[in-house]
KEKE-3310 file (N, C-alpha, C; in steps of 0.2 Angstrom, whole numbers, plus 5000, padded with zeros to 4 digits):
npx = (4741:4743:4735:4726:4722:4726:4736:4744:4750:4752:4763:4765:4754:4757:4766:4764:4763:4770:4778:4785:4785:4772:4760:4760:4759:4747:4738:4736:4745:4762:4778:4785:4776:4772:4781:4784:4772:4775:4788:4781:4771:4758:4744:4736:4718:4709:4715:4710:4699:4706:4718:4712:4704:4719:4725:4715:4715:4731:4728:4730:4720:4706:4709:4699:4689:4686:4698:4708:4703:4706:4719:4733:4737:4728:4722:4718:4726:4738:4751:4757:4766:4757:4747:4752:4754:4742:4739:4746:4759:4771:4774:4765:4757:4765:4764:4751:4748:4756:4770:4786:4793:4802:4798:4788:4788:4797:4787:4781:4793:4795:4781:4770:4757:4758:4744:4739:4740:4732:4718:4721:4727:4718:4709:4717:4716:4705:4703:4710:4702:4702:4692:4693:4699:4700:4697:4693:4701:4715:4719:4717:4729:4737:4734:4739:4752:4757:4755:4766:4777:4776:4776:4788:4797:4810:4808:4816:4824:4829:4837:4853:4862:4873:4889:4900:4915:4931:4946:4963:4977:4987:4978:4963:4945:4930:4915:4898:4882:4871:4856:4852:4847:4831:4821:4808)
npy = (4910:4902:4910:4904:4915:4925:4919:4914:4903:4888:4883:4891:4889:4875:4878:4886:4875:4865:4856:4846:4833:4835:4840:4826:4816:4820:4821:4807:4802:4798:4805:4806:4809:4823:4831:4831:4837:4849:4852:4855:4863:4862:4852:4837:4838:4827:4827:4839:4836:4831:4838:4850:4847:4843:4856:4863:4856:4857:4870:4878:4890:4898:4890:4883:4874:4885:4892:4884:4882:4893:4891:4895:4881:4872:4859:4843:4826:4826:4816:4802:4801:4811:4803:4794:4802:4800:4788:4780:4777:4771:4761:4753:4753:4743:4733:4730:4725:4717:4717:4721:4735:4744:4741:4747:4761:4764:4766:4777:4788:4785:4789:4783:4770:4752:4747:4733:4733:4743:4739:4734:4743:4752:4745:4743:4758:4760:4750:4759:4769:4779:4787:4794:4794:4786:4775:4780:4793:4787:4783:4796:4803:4792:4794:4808:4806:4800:4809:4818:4812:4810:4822:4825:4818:4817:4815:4803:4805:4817:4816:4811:4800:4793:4795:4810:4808:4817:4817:4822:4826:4813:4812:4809:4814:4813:4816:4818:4820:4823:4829:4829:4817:4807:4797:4785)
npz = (4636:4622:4605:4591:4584:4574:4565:4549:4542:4542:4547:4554:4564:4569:4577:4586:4598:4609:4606:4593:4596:4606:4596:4590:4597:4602:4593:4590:4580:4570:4574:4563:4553:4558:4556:4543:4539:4545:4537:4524:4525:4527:4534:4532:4526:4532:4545:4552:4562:4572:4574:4578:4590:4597:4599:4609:4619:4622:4625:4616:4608:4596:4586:4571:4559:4550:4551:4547:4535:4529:4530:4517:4506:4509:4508:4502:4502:4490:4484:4485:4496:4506:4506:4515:4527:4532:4539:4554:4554:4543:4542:4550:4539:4530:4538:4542:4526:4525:4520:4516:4526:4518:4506:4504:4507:4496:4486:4490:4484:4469:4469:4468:4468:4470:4460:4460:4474:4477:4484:4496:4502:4503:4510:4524:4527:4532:4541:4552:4553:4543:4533:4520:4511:4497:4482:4470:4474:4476:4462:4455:4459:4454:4440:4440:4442:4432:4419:4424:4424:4411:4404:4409:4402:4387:4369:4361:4350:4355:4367:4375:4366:4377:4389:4386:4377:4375:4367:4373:4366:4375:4386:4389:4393:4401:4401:4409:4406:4417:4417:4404:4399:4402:4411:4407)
capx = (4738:4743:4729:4727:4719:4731:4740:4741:4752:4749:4767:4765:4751:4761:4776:4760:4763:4776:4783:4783:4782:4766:4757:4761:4753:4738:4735:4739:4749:4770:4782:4788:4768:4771:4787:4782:4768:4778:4789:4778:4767:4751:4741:4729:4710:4707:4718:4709:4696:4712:4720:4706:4704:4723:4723:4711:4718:4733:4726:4728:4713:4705:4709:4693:4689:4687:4703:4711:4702:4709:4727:4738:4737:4723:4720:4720:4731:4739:4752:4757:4766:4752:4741:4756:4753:4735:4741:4749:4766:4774:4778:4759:4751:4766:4762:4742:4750:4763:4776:4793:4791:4807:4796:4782:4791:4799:4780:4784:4799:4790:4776:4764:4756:4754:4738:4741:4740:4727:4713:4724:4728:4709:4705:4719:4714:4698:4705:4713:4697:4703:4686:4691:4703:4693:4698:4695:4708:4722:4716:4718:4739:4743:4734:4744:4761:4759:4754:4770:4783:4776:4778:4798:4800:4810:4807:4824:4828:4832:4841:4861:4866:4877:4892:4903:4922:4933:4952:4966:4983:4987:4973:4956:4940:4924:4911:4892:4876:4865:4852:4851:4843:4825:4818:4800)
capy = (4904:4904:4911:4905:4920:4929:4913:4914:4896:4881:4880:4897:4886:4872:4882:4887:4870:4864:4854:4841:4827:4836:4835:4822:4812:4823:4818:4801:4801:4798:4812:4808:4814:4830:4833:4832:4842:4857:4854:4855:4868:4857:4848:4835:4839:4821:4829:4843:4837:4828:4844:4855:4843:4842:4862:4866:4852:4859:4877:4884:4895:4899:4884:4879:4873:4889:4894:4881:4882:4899:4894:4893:4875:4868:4855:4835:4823:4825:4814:4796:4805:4814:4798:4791:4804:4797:4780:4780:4776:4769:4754:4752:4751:4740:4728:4729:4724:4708:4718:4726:4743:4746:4743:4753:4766:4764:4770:4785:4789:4785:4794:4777:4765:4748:4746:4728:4736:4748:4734:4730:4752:4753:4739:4749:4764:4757:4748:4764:4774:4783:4789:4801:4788:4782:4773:4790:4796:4783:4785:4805:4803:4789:4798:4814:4807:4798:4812:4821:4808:4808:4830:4825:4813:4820:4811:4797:4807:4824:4812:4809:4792:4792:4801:4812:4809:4821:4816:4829:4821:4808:4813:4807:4818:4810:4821:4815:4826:4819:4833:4827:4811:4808:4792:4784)
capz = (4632:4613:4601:4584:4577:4569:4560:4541:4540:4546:4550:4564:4569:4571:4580:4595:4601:4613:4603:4587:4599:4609:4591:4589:4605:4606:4587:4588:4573:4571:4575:4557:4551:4561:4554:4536:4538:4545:4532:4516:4527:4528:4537:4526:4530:4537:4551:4555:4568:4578:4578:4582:4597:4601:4601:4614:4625:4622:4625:4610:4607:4590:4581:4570:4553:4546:4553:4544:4528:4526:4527:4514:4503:4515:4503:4505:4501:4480:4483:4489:4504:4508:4510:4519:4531:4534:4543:4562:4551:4535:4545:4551:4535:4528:4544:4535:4519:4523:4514:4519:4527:4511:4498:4504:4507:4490:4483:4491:4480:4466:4470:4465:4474:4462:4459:4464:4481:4480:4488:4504:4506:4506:4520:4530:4527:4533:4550:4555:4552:4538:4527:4514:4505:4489:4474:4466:4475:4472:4453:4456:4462:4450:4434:4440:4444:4427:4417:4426:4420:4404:4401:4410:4398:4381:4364:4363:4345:4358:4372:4372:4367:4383:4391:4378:4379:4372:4367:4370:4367:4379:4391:4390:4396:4401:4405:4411:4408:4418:4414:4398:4400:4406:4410:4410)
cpx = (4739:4736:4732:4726:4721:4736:4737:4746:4751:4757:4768:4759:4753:4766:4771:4762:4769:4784:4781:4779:4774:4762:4755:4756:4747:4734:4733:4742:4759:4772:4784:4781:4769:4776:4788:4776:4771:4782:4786:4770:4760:4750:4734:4724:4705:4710:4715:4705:4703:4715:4718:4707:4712:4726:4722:4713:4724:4736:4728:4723:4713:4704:4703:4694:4690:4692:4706:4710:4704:4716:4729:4736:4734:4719:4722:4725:4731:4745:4752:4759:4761:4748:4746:4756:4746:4736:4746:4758:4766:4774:4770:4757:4756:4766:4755:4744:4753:4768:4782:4792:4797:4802:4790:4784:4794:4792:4781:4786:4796:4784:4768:4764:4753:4747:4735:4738:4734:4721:4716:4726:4722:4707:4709:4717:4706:4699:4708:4709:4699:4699:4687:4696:4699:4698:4699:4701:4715:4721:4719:4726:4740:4742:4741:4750:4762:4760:4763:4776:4782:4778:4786:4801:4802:4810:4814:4827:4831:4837:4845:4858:4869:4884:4898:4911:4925:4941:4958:4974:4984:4982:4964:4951:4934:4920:4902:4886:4870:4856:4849:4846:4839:4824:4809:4799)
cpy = (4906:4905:4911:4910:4923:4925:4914:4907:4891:4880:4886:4892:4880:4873:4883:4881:4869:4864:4848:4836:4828:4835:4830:4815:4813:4821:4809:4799:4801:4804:4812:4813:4822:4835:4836:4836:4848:4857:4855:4858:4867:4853:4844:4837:4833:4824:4835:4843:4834:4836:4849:4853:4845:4852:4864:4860:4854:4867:4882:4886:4898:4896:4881:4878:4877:4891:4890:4880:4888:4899:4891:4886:4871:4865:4847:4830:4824:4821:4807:4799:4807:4807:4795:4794:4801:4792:4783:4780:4774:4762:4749:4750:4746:4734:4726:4722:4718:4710:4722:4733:4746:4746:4746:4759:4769:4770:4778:4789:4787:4788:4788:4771:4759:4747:4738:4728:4739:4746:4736:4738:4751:4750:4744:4752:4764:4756:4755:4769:4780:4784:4790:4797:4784:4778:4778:4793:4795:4784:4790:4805:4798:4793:4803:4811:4804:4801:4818:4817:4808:4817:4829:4819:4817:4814:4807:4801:4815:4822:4810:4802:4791:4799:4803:4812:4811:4818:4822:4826:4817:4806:4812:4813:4817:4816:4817:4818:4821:4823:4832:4822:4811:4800:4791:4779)
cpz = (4625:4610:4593:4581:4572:4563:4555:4540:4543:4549:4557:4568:4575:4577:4587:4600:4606:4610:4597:4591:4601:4605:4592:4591:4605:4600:4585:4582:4575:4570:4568:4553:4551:4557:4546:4535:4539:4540:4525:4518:4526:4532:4533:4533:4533:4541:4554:4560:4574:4580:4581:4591:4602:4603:4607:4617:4627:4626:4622:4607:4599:4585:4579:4564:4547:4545:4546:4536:4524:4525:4521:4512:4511:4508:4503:4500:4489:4482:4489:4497:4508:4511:4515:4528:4536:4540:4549:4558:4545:4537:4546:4545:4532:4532:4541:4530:4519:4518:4519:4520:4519:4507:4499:4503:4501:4486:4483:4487:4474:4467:4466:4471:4468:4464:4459:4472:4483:4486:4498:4506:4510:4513:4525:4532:4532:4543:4555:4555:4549:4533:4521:4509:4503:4485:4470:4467:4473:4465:4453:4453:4458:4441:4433:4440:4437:4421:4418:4424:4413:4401:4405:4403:4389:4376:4365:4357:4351:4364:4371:4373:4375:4387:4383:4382:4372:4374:4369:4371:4371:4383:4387:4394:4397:4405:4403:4411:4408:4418:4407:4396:4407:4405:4410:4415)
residu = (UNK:UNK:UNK:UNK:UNK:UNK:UNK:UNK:UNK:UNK:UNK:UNK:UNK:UNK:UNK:UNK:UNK:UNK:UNK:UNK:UNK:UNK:UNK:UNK:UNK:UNK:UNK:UNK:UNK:UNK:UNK:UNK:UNK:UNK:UNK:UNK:UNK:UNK:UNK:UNK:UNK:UNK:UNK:UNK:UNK:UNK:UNK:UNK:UNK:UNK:UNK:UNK:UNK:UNK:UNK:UNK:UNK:UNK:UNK:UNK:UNK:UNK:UNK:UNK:UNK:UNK:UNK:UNK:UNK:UNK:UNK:UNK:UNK:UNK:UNK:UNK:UNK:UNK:UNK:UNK:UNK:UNK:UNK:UNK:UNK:UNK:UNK:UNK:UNK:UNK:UNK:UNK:UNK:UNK:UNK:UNK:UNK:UNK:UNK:UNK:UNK:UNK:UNK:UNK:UNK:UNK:UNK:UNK:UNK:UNK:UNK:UNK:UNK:UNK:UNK:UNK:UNK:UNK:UNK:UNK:UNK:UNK:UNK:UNK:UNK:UNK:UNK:UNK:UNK:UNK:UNK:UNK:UNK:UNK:UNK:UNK:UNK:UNK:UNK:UNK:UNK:UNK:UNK:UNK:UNK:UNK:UNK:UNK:UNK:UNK:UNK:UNK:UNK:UNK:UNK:UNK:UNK:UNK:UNK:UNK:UNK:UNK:UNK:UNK:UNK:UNK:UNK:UNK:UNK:UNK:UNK:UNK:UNK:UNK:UNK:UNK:UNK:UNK:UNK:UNK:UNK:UNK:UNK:UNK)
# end
């Protein structure tokens, strides 16, 4: 029988299980969820009584709150991903929503959720019995991601005009630094 006690990451936690899919099942949540959490070595803390639960049904021994408050970035949702993780799928909450699972998704990648939207998260969030998701916290993640664009973003007087082309006899030499240029 696997025993958590000795686990210092949530992804040696993870790795006790069968398998992503087993997670997966015992949590109700999508293989993609499970996936991103072993990648980005987290589990949000709305997840921790499912996993507790799927654990010891599992028969992995150990697993408790404490446990998990001790590892490594055991901390809830700071990005849209993160909340994205909350919901059964991406596809679920943009089924909620009456919008294209694309442009949901899109937020993602952007790391904002418009604020248009925020209302119709919340009721989801709601139908899916999802608590720990506030206003506050949408507020939180779009603050931060804004504040984060704004320290990438360089004044327009420090920013190339465009790409720099270099003549040398006959030939032409187009070169493109796209390191250069930040957007907002």
């Amino acid at each position: 029988m696997p025993d958590a006690h000795r686990v210092t990451t949530f992804k040696a936690l993870l790795s006790l299980f069968a398998s992503t899919d087993q997670i997966a099942a015992r949590m109700g949540v999508s293989f993609t969820a499970v996936s991103d959490w072993y990648r980005r070595g987290r589990v949000p803390e709305e997840f921790w009584g499912r996993l507790i639960t799927a654990a010891r049904d599992a028969g992995v021994t150990g697993v408790s709150r404490s446990l998990l408050a001790r590892l490594p970035s055991a901390k809830g949702a700071d990005s849209v991903t993160d909340l994205f993780d909350l919901f059964p799928s991406v596809a679920a909450l943009a089924r909620d929503l009456g919008l294209n699972h694309a442009t949901v998704r899109s937020w993602a990648l952007r790391n904002n959720i418009p604020v248009e939207h925020w209302s119709g998260v919340l009721a989801s969030a709601r139908s899916h019995g999802i608590k720990h998701l506030t206003e506050a916290r949408l507020r939180a993640i779009s603050v931060a991601q804004a504040s984060r664009r704004r320290s990438a973003t360089l004044p327009r007087s420090e920013a190339k005009a465009g790409p720099t082309i270099r003549a040398s006899g006959n030939r032409a030499h187009c070169t493109i630094d796209h390191n250069s240029q930040r957007f907002a």
